[in-house]
N, C-alpha and C positions, 0 to 999 in steps of 0.2 A: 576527439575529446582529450583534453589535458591528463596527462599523468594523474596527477592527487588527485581530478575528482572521478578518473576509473577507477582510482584505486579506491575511495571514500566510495563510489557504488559497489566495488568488489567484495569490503567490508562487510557492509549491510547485506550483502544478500549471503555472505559468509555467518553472519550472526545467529543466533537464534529469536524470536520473538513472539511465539505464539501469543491471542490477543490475550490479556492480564498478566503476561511476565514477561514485557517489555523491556526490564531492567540494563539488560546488553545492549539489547540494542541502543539505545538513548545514548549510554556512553560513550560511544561508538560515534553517536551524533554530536553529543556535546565537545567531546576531544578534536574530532572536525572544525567545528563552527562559531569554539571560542575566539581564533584569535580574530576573527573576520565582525563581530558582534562586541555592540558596545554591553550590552545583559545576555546571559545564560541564564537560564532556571529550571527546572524540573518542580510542576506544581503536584499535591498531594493524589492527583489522580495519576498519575506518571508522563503528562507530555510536557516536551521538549521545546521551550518557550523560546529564542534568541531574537534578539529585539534588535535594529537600526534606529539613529534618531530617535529616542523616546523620550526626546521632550518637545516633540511636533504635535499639533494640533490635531493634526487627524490623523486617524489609524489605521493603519490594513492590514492586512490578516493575511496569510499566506499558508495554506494547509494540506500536509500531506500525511498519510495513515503508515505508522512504521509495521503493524502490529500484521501479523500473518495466520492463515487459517491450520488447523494444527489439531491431533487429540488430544484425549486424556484418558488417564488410567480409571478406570471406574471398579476392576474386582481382577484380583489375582484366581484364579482357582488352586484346586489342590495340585495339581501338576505342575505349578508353577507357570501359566499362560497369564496372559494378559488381555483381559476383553476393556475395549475402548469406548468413548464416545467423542461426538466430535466435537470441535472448535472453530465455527463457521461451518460452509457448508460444502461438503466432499459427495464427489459421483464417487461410491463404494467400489464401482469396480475399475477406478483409476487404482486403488490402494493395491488389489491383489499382485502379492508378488513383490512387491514392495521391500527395499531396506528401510527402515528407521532409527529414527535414537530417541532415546527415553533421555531427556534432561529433570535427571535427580538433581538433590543435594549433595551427592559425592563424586559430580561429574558426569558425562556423554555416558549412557549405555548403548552398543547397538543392538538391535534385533531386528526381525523379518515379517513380515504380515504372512499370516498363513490362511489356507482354504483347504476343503477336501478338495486331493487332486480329480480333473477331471475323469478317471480311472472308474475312482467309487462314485462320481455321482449319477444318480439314476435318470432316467428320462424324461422325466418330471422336473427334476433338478438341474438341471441342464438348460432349462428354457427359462429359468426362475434369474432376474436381475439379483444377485448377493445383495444382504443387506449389512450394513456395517456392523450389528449384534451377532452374525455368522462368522466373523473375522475373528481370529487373535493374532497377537502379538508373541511373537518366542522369541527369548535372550538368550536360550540355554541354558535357563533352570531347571532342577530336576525335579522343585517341590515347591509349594506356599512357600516355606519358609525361609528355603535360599533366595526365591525371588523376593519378599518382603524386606529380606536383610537391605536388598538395593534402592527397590522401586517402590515407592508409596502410592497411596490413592491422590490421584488429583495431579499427580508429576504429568506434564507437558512431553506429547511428544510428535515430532518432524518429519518427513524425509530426509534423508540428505542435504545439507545444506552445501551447493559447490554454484560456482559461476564458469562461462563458457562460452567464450566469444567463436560466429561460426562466419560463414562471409558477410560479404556486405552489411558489412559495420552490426548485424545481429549479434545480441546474446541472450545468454539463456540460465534459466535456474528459478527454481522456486520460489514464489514473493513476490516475484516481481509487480505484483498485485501487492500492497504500493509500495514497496521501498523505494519504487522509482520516484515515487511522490514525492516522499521525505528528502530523497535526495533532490531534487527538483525545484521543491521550495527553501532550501539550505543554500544549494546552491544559487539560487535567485536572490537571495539575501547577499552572500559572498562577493557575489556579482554587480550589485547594484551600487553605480558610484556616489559615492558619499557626498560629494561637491554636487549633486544635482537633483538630491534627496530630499523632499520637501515636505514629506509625510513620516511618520512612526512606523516604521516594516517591523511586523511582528510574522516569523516563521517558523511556523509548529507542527512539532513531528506530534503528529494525535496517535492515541492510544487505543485499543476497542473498536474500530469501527468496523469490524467483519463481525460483531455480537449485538449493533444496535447504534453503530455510527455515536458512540458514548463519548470518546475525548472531546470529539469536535463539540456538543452539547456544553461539557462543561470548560475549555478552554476557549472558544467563542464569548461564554458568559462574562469569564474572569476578564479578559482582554476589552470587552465592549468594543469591537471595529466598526469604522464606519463603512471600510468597504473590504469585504472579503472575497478570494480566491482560492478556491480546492483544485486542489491536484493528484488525481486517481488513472488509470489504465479505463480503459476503453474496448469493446471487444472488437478486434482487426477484421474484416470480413475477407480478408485476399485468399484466403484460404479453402480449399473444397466444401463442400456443403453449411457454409453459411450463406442463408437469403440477404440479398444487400436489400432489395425490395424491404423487410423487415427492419436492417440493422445500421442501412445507409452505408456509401463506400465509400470505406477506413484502410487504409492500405498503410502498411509498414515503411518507415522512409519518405513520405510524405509531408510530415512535420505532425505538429499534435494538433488536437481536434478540440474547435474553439467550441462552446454547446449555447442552443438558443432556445428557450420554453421557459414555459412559466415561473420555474426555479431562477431564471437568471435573469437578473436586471439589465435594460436594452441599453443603456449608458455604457455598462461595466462592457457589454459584450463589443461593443460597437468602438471603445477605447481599444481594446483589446486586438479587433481585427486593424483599426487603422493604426496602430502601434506594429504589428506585423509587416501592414505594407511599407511604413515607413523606413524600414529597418529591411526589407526584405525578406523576410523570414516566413521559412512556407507555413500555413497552417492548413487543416482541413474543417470543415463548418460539419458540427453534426446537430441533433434535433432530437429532445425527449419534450412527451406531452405532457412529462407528469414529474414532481422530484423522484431522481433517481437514488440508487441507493449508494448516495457516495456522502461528505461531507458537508459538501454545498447544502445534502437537505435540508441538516439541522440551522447552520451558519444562516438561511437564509433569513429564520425564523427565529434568532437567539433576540432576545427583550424586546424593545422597540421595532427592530427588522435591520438587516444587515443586507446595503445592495452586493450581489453576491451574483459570481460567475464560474466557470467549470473550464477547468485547461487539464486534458484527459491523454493520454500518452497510448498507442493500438499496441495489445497485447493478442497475440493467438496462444490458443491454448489456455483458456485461463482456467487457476481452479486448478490446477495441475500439476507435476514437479518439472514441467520442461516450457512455462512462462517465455517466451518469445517477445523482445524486444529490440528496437532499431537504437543504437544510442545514439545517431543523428537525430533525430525524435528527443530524445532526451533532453540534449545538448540545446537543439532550437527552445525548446519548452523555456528551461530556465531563462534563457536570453532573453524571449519573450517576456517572462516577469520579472524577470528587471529593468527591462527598457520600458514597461509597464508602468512601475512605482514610480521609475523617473520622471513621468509626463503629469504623473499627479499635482494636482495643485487645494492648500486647503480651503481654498476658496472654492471650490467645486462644489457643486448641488448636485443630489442624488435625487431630489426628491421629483415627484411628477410635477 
């Protein structure tokens, strides 16, 4: 992978962005992918619009979710704790143990998730799954009021945010569920040469979609594509106790994983794989029977219909603060949609 764009993924997964305070992150994006884009924009819901060509005839979409799973502060008590809730969907007993940071308005706070240690809990209690209303959060307040002084209700808060490349070309860190996205479709925009471009590339860092796949809803609307592309994480099966049987085998390094079901138009999917061969560029074929929960769902379905494909990147661990990804995987991805947009023609029919 190129220097700038490790480093423009280093960024993002260094950022903060829990899903509705996007606002960093985006910048993050926009400072990236101005000078590469003929349009920047950030529309009223907060995604990150950069445009190629936009005065071609037809349109493509290109979508990844910047926005990440995260809490929030719900009630101080009098000791000055912090009980949460969540922002997307968290396994409670990933959190135990846990560092965090409270993103106030006056800057990072850290603090620690806490539990009764296993000491006092009873035998009953012991077999019981935690549930996230059993958690708090400590910063080191001594009371309500010194913690109110910092933390407000509704403040956003993280793990850790750090990046961490370990062998074979893996790394690792929170998000990755999708910043790889965003980076993905930024970079497939970047990538995609202009002298060969014969459609409108529209590439958008969407906002909300760990809360109800919301940007893509309403930035699909605004854009009106004729042919759209999401790009999300995938769950890797190479790892112990996932049934492939179930989840189909996804293995890290591999390339990313083209999707084929009813969500995805057999045009978009079938350009997509013979764009791969051409170009050599590995991919892996996976298979959902239903729309999944990623961007593609909405996309596929915005006004008229939008033919709409899934180019998904294998994540182990996901949902987690140690997100496992290949950035050869990465790297193939975006090549992949760029060499993609270039074969476009506006003369192509989508329709059956």
């Amino acid at each position: 992978m190129e220097a700038g764009a490790l480093n423009f993924l280093q960024k993002l997964i260094e950022t903060p962005s829990p899903s509705g305070y996007e606002g960093p992150i985006q910048q993050v994006v926009r400072e990236y992918i101005s000078p590469y884009a003929d349009q920047v924009r950030t529309d009223v819901h907060g995604n990150c619009i950069a445009v190629k060509n936009p005065e071609a005839s037809m349109r493509v979409m290109l979508a990844g979710h910047c926005d990440q799973i995260a809490l929030s502060v719900q009630h101080i008590d009098d000791d000055g704790y912090l009980y949460v809730i969540s922002i997307g969907g968290w396994d409670p007993p990933i959190l135990l143990g846990q560092r965090v940071i409270v993103w106030t308005e006056s800057g990072p706070t850290p603090g620690v998730i806490g539990r009764k240690p296993i000491h006092l809990l009873d035998e009953e209690e012991r077999k019981k799954v935690p549930k996230l209303k059993e958690l708090w959060v400590d910063i080191g307040a001594a009371s309500k009021e010194e913690a109110a002084q910092v933390v407000q209700i509704g403040d956003p808060v993280t793990v850790p945010l750090g990046f961490q490349t370990l062998r074979n070309e893996r790394a690792v860190g929170p998000a990755m569920d999708d910043k790889c996205g965003a980076w993905v479709v930024m970079e497939a925009l970047r990538r995609a040469d202009r002298k060969k471009l014969q459609v409108a590339l529209y590439a958008v860092s969407t906002v909300q979609e760990e809360v109800g796949l919301r940007g893509a809803v309403t930035s699909t609307f605004g854009i009106e594509p004729h042919v759209g592309v999401a790009v999300d994480v995938t769950h890797a099966t190479d790892c112990p106790t996932v049934e492939k049987k179930e989840e189909g085998d996804i293995r890290l390094g591999k390339g990313p994983v083209v999707y084929r079901g009813p969500n995805f138009h057999p045009k978009v999917v079938r350009l997509l794989v013979e764009t791969a061969q051409a170009y050599q560029i590995p991919v892996q074929m996976g298979a959902s029977g239903r729309p999944p929960g990623t961007d593609a769902a909405v996309m596929q379905i915005s006004r008229a219909g939008v033919a709409t494909g899934l180019v998904s990147i294998p994540n182990r661990y996901m949902h987690t603060p140690v997100e496992m990804v290949s950035l050869g995987d990465l790297d193939h991805a975006a090549n992949l949609l760029a060499r993609f947009v270039e074969s476009l023609q506006p003369t192509m029919s989508f329709r059956w």
